[in-house]
KOLBA-896788 format. One record per residue: residue number from 1; residue in one letter; chain; z, x, y of N, C-alpha, C in turn. Coordinates in Angstrom, 2 decimals. Atoms other than C-alpha are relative to their C-alpha. Example, Ala and Ser with C-alpha at 12.3 -4.5 7.8 and 13.67 -1.06 7.14 Angstrom:
(1 A A (0.00 0.89 -1.19) (7.80 12.30 -4.50) (0.00 0.90 1.20))
(2 S A (-0.06 -0.82 -1.19) (7.14 13.67 -1.06) (0.73 -0.77 1.09))
REM end
This chain:
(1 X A (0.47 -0.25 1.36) (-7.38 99.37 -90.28) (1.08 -0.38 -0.99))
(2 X A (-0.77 0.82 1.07) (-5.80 97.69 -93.50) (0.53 1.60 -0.61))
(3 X A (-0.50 -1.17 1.18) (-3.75 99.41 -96.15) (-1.53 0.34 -1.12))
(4 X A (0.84 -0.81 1.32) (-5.96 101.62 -98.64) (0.50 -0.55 -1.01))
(5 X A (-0.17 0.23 1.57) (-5.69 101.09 -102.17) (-0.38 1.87 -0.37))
(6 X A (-0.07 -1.11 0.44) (-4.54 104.65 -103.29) (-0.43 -0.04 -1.18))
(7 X A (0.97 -0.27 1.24) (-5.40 103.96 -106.68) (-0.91 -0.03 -0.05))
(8 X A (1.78 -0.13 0.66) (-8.74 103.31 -106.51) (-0.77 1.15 0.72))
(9 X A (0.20 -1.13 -0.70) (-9.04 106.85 -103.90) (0.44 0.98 -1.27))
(10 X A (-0.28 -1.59 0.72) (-7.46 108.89 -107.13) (-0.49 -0.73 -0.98))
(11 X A (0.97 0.35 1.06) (-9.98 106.96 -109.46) (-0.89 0.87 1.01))
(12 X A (0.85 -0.35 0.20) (-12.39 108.59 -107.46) (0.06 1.82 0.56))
(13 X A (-0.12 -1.55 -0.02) (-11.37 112.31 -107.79) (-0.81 0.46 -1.38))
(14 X A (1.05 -0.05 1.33) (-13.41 112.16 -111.38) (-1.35 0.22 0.42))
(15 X A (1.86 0.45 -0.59) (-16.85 111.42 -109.50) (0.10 1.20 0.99))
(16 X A (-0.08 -1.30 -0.60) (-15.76 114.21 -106.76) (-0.16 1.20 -0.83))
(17 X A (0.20 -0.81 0.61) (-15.35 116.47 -109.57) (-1.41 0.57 -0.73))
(18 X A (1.32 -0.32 0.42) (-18.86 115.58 -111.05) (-0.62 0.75 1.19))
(19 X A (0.54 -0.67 -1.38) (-20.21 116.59 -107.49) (-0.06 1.22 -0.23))
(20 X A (-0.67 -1.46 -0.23) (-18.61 119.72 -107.24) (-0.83 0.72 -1.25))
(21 X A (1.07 -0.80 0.96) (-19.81 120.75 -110.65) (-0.98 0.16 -0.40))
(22 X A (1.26 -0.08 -0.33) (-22.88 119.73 -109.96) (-0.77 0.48 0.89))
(23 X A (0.27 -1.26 -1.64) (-23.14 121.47 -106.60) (0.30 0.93 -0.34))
(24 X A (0.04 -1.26 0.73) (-22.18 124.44 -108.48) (-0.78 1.00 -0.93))
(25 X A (1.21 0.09 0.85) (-24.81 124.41 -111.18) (-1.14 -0.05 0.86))
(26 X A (1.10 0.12 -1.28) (-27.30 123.62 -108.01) (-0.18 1.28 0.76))
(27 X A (0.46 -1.50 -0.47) (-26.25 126.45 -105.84) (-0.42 0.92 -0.75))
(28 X A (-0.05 -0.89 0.28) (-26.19 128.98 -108.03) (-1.29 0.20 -0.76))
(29 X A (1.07 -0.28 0.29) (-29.64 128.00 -109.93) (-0.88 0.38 1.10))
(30 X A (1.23 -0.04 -1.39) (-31.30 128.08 -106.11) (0.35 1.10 0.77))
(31 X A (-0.32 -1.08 -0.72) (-29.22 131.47 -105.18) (0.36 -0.18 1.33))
(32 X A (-0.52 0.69 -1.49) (-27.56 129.26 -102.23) (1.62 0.38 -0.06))
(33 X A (-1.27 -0.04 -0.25) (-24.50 131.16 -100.99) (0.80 -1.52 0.54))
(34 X A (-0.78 1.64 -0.32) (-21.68 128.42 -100.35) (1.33 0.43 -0.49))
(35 X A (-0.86 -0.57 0.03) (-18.57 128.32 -100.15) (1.42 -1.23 0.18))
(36 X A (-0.29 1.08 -0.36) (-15.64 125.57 -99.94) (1.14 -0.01 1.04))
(37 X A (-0.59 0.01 -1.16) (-14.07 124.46 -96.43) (0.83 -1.00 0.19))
(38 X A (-0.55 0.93 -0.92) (-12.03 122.23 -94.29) (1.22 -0.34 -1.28))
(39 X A (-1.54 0.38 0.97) (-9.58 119.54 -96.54) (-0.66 0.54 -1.67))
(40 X A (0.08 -0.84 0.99) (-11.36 121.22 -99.73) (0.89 1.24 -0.39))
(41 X A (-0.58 -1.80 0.16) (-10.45 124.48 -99.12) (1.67 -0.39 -0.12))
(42 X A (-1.31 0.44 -0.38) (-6.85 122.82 -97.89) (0.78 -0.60 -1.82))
(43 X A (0.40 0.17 1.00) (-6.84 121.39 -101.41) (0.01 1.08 -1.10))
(44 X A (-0.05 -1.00 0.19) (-7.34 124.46 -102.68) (0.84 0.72 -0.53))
(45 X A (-1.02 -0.95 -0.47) (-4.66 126.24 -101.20) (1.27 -0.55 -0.69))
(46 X A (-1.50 0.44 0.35) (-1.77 123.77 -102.64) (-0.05 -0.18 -1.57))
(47 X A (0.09 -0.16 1.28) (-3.23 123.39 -106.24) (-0.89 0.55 -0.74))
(48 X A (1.17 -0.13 0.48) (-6.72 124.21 -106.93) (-0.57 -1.37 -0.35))
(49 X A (0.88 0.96 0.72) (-7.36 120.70 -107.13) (-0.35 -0.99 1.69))
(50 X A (0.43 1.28 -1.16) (-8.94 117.89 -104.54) (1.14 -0.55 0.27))
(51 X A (-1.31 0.43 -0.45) (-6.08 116.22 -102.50) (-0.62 -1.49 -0.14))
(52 X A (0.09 0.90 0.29) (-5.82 112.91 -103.81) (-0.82 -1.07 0.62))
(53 X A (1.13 0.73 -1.51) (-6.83 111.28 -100.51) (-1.24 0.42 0.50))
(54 X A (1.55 -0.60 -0.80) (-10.01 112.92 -99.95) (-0.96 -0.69 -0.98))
(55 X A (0.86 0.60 0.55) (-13.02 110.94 -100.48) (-1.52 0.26 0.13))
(56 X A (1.09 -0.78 0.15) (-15.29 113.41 -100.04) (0.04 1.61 -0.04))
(57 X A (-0.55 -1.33 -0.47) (-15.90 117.35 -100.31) (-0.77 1.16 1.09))
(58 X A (0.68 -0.73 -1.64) (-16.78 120.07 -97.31) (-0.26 1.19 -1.02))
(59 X A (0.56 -1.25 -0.07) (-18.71 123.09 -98.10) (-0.82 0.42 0.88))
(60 X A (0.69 -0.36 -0.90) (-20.34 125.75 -95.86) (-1.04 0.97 -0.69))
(61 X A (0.97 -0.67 0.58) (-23.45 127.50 -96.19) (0.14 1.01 1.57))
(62 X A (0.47 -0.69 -0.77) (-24.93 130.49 -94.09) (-1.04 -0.31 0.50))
(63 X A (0.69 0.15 -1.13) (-27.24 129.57 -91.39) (-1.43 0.18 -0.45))
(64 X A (0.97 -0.33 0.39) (-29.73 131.23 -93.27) (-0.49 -1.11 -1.49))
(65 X A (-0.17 0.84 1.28) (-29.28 129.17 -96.06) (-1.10 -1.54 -0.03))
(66 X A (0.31 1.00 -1.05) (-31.02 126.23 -94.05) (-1.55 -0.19 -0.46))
(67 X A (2.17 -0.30 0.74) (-34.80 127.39 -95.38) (-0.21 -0.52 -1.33))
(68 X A (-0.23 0.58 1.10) (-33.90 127.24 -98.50) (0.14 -1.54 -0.30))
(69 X A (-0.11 1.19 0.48) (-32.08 123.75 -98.73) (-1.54 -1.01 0.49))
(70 X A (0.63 0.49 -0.30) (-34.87 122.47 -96.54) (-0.89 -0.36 -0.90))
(71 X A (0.78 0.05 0.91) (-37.21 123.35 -99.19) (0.33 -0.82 -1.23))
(72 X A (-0.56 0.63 1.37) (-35.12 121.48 -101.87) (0.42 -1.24 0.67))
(73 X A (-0.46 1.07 -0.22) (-34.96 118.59 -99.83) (-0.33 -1.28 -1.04))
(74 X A (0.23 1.54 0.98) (-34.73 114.92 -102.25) (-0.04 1.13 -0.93))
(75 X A (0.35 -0.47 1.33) (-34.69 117.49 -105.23) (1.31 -0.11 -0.84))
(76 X A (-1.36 0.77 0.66) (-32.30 115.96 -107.87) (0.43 1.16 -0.95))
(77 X A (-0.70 -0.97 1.04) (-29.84 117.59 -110.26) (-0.92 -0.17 -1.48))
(78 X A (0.49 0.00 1.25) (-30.71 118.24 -113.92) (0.22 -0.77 -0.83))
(79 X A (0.01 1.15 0.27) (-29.65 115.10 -114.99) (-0.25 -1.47 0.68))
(80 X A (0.46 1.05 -0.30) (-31.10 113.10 -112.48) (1.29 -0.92 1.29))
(81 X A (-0.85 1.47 -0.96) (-27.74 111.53 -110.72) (0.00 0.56 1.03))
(82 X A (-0.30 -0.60 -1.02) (-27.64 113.68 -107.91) (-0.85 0.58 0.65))
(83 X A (0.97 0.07 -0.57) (-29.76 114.55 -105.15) (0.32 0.73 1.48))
(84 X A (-0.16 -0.99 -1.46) (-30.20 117.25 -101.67) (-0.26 -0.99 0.72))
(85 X A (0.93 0.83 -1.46) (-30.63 115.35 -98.50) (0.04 0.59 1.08))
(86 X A (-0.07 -0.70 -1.14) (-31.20 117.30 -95.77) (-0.27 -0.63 1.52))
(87 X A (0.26 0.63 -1.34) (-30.79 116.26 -92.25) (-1.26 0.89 0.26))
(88 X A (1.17 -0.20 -0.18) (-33.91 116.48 -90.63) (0.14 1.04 1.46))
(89 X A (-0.24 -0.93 -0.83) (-32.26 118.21 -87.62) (0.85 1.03 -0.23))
(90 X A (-0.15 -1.24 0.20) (-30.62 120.82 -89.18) (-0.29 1.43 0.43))
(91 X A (0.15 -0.83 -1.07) (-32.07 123.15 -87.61) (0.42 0.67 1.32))
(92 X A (-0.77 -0.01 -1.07) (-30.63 122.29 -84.19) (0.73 0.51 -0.07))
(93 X A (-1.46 -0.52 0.26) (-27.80 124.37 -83.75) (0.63 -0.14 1.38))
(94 X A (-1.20 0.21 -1.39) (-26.35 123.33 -80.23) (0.62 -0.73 -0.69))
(95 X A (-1.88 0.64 0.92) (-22.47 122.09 -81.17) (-0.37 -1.29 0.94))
(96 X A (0.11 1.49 -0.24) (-22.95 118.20 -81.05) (1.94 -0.27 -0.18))
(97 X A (-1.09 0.24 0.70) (-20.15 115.91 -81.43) (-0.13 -1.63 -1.36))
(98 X A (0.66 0.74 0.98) (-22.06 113.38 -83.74) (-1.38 1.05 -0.91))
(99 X A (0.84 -0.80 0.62) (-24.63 114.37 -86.15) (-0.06 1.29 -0.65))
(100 X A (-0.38 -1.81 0.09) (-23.11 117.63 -87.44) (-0.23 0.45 -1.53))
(101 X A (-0.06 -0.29 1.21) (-23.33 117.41 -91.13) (-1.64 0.46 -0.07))
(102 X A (1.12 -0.17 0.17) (-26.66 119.51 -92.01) (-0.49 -0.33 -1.19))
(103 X A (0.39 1.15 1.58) (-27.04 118.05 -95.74) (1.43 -0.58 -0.55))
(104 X A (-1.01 0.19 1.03) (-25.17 116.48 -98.73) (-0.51 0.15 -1.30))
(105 X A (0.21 -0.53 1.38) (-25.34 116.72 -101.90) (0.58 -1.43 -0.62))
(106 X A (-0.10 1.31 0.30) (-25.35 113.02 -103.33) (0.46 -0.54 -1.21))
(107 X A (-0.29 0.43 1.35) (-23.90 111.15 -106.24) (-0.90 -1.87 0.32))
(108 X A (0.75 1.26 0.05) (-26.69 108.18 -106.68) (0.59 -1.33 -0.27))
(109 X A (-0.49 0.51 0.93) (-24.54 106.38 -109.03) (1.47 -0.75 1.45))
(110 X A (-1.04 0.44 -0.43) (-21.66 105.92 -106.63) (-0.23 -0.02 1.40))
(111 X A (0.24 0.03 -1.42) (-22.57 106.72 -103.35) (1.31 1.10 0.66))
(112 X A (-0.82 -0.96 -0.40) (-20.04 109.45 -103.09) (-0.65 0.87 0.60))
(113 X A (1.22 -1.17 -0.16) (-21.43 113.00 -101.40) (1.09 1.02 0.32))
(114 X A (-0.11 -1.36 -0.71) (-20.64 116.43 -100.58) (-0.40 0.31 1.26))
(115 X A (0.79 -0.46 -1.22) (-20.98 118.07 -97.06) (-0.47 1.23 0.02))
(116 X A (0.34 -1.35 0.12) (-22.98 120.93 -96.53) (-0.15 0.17 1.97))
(117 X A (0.41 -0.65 -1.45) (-22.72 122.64 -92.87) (-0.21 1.77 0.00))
(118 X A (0.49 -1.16 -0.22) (-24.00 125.62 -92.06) (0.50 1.04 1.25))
(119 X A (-0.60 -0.77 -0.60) (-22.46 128.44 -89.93) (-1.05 1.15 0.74))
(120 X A (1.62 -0.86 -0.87) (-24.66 130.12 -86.90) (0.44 0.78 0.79))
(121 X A (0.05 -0.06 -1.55) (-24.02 131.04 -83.49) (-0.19 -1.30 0.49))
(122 X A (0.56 1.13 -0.62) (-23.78 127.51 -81.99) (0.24 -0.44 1.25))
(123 X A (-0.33 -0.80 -1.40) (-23.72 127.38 -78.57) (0.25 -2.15 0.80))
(124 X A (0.13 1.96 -0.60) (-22.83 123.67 -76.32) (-1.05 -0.14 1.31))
(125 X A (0.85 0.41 -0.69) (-25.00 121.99 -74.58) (0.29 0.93 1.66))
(126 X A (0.21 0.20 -1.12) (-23.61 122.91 -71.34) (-0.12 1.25 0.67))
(127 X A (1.07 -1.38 -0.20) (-25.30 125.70 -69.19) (0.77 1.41 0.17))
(128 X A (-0.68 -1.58 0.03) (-22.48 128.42 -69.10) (0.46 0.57 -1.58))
(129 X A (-0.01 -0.66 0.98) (-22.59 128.40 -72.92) (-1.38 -0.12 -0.88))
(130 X A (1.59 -0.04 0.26) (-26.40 129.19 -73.29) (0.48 1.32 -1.09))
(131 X A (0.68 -1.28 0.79) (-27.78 132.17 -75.88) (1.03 1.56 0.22))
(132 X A (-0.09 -0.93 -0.39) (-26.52 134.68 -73.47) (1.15 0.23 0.10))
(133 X A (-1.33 -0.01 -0.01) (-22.82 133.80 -73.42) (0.37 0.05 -0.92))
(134 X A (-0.83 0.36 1.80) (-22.52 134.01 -77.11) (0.71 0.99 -0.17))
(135 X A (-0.71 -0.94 0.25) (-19.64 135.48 -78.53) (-0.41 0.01 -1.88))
(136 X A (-0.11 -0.02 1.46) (-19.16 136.77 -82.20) (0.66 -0.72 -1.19))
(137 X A (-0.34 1.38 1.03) (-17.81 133.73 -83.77) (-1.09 -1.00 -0.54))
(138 X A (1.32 0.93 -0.07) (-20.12 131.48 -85.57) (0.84 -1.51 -0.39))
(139 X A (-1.10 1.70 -0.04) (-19.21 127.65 -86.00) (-0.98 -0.31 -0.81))
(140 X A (0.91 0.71 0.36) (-20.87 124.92 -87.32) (-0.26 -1.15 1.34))
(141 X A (0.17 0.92 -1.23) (-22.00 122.00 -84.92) (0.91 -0.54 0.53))
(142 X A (-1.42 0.99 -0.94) (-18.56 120.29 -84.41) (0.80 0.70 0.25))
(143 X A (-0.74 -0.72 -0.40) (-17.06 123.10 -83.55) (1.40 1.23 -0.41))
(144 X A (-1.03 -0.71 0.68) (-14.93 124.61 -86.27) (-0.36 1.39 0.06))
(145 X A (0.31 -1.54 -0.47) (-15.18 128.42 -85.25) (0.64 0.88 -1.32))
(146 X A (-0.14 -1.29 1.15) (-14.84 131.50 -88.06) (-0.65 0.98 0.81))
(147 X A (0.60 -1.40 -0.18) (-15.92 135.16 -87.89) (-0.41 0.39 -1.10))
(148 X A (0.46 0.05 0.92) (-17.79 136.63 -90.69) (1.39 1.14 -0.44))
(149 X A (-0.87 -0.53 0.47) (-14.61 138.79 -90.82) (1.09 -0.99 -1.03))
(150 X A (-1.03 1.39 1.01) (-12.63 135.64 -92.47) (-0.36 -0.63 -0.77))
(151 X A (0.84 0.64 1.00) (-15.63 134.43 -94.35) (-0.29 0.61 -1.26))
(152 X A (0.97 -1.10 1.21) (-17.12 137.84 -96.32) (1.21 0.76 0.30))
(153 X A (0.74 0.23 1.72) (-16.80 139.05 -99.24) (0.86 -1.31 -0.26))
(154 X A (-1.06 1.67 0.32) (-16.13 135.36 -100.50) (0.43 0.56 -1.77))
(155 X A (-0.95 -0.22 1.33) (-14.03 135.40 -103.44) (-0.09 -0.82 -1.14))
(156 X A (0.55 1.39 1.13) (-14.67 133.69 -106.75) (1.22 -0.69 -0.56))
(157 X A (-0.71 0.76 0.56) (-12.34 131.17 -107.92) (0.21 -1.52 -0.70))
(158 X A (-0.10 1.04 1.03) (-11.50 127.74 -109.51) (0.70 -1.07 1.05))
(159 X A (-0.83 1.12 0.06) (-10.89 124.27 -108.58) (-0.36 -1.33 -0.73))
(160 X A (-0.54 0.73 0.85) (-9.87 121.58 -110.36) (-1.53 0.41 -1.81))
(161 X A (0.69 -0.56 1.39) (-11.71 123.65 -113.33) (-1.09 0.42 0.02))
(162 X A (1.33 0.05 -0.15) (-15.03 124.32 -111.72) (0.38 1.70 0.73))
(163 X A (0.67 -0.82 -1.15) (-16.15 127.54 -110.21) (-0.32 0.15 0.81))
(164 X A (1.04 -0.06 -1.34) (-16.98 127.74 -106.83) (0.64 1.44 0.61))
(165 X A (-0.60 -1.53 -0.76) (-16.49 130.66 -103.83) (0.82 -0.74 0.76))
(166 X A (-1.14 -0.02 -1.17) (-13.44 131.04 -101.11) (-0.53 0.58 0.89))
(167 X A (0.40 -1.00 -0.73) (-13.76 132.44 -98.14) (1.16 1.11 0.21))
(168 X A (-0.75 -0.53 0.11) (-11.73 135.23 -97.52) (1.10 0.41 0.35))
(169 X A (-0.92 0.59 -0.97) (-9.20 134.59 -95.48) (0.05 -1.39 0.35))
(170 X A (-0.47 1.96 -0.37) (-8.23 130.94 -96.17) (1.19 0.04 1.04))
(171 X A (-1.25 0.24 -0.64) (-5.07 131.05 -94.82) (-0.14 -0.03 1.60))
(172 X A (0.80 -0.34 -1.75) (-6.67 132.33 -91.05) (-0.54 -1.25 0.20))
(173 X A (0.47 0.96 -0.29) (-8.77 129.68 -91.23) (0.81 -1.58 -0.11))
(174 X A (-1.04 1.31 0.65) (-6.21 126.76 -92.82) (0.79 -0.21 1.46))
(175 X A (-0.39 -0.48 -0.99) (-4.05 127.89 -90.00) (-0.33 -0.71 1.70))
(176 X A (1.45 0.62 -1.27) (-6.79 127.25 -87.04) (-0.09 -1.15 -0.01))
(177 X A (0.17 1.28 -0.25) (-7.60 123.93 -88.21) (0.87 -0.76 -0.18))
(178 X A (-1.11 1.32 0.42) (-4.87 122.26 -89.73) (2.03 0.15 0.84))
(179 X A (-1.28 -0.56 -0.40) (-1.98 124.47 -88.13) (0.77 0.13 -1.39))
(180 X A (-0.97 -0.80 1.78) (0.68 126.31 -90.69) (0.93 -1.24 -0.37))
(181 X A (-0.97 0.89 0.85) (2.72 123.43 -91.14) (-0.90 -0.83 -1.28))
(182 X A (0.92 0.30 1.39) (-0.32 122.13 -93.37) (0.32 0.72 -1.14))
(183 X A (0.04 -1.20 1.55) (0.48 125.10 -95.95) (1.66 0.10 0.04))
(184 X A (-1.64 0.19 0.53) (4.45 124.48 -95.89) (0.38 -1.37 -0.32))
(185 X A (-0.93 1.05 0.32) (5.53 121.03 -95.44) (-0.36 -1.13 -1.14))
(186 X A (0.19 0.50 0.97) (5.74 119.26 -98.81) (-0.55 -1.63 0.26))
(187 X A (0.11 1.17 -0.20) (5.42 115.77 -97.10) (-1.62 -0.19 0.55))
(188 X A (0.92 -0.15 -0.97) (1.93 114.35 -95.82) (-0.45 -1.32 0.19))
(189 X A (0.98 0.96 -0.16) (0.66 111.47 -94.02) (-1.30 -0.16 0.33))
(190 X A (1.54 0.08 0.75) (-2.19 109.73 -94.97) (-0.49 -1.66 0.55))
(191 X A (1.02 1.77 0.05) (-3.69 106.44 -93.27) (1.60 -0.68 0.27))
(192 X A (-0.64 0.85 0.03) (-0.18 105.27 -93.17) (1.13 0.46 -1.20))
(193 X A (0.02 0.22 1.78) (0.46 106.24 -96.97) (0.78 1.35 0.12))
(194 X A (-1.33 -1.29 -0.58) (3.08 108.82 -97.23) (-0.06 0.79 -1.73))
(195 X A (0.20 -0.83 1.14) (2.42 112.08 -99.81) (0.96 0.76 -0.68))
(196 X A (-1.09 -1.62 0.09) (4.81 114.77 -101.41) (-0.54 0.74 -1.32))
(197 X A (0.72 -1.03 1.31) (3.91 117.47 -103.27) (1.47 0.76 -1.00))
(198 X A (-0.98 -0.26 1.32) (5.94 117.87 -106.52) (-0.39 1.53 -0.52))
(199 X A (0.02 -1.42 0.29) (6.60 121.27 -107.01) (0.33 0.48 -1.53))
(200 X A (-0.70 -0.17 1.53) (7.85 120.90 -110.71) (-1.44 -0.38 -0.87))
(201 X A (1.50 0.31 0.88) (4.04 119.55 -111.83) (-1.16 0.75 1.08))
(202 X A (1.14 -0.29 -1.01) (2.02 121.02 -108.80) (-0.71 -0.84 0.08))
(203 X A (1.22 1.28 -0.48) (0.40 117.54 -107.65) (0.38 -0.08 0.66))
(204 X A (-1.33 0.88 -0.80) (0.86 115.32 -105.03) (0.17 -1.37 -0.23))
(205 X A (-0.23 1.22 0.86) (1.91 112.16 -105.75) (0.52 -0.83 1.35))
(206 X A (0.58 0.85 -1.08) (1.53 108.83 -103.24) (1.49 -0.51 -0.66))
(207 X A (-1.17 0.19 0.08) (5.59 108.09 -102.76) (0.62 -1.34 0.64))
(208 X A (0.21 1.44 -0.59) (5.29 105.01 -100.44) (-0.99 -0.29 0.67))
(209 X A (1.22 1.13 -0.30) (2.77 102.49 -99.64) (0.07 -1.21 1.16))
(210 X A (-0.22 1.03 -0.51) (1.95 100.64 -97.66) (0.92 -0.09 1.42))
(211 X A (-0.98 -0.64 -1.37) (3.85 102.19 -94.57) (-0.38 -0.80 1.18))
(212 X A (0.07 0.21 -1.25) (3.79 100.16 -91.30) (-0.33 0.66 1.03))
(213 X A (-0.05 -1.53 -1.30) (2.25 102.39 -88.32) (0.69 -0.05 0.88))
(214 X A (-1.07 -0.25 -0.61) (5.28 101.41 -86.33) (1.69 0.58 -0.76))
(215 X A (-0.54 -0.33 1.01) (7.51 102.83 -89.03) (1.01 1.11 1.06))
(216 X A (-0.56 -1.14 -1.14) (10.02 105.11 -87.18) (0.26 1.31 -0.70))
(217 X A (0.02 -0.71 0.80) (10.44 108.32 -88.08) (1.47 0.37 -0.62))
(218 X A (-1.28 0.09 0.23) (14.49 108.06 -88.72) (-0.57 -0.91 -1.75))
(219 X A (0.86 0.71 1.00) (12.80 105.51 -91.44) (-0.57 0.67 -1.35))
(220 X A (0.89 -0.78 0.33) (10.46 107.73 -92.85) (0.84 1.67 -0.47))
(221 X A (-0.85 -1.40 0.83) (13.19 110.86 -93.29) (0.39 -1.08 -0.92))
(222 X A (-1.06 0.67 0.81) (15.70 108.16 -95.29) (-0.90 0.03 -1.15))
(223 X A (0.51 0.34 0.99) (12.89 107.39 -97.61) (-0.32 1.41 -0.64))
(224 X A (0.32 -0.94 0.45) (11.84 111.17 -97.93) (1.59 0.63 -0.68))
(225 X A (-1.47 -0.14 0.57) (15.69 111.80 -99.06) (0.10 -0.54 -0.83))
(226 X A (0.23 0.71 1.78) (15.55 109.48 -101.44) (-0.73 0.56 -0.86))
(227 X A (1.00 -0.71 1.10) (12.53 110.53 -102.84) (0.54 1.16 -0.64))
(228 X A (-0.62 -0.84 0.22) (14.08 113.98 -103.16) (1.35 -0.09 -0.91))
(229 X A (-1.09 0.21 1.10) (17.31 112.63 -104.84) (0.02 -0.33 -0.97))
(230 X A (0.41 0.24 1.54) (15.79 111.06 -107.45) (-0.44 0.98 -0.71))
(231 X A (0.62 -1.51 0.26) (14.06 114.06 -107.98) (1.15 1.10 -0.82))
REM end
């Protein structure tokens, strides 16, 4: 895979933002708990804003939630650019490892989207984790596991200026998927593309480009030292 073009990934944190505040205005006219996950939530946690590199955003719904969107499937926002699409197997809840996203939440205009997964009991295909072996964790289809102890009461807060919910115990969950060095180390690679998070503006800001994936990591400190000295 080629080098990215970082600028034109933090041109489209504007169009993510319409999303978001349009998936906000959506849930909350249709009384659709939701809540925001994965590199969102991650995102989140370091500014309140979308991490530069993300070119899309994760939210989870409740299981139950599933009736509802169904019913609002193709039903567009209040201005028309945006639009539910509901997978048609949604429903399914055995943990796949394709097919897992149960809707999005669409930007027409760009072709950007939101994910919506839903959180069940989801059990794998294979026959010693049937119905009867279920434990009290619920997932979504690809396998990201919670408890409703880390989910509820979700918490109301703000990112990048919008309203949405937390769950309640990010950090538990951040933790799980990304491991704790996600929520300390200022540095992050990206595709190649090397991040640091400026603690004097709270962003992060794309420090070198264009990185070689045989790049060594002796390499890769020298340049993060620099960065820092200029600093």
């Amino acid at each position: 895979m080629g080098a990215i073009d970082f600028d034109l990934e933090r041109r489209l944190v504007p169009d993510l933002v319409g999303i978001l505040a349009s998936w906000s205005e959506f849930s909350e006219k249709h009384d659709i708990p939701t809540w925001i996950a994965h590199g969102t939530l991650l995102g989140w946690f370091w500014n309140q804003r979308i991490l530069p590199w993300d070119t899309d955003l994760d939210f989870q719904v409740p299981v139950q939630s599933l009736a509802t969107l169904t019913a609002l499937n193709l039903t567009r926002s209040s201005d028309g650019r945006y639009v539910l699409e509901v997978n048609p197997h949604a429903a399914y809840r055995m943990r796949q490892e394709n097919n897992t996203i149960d809707a999005r939440w669409i930007d027409m205009r760009t072709g950007l989207f939101l994910d919506i997964t839903a959180l069940s009991n989801t059990y794998s295909i294979r026959a010693k984790d049937t119905p009867k072996h279920a434990s009290s964790k619920i997932s979504c289809k690809n396998g990201h596991q919670s408890s409703h102890y880390e989910i509820s009461p979700l918490v109301l807060t703000r990112l990048e200026g919008v309203k949405v919910w937390r769950p309640a115990r990010p950090l538990t969950l951040l933790k799980r998927e990304y491991e704790e060095i996600s929520m300390q180390s200022r540095f992050w690679n990206y595709r190649g593309e090397q991040f640091v998070f400026d603690e004097e503006e709270m962003r992060w800001k794309c420090y070198m480009v264009n990185v070689p994936a045989d790049d060594s990591a002796e390499e890769l400190r020298i340049a993060k030292e620099s960065w820092c000295k200029e600093k």
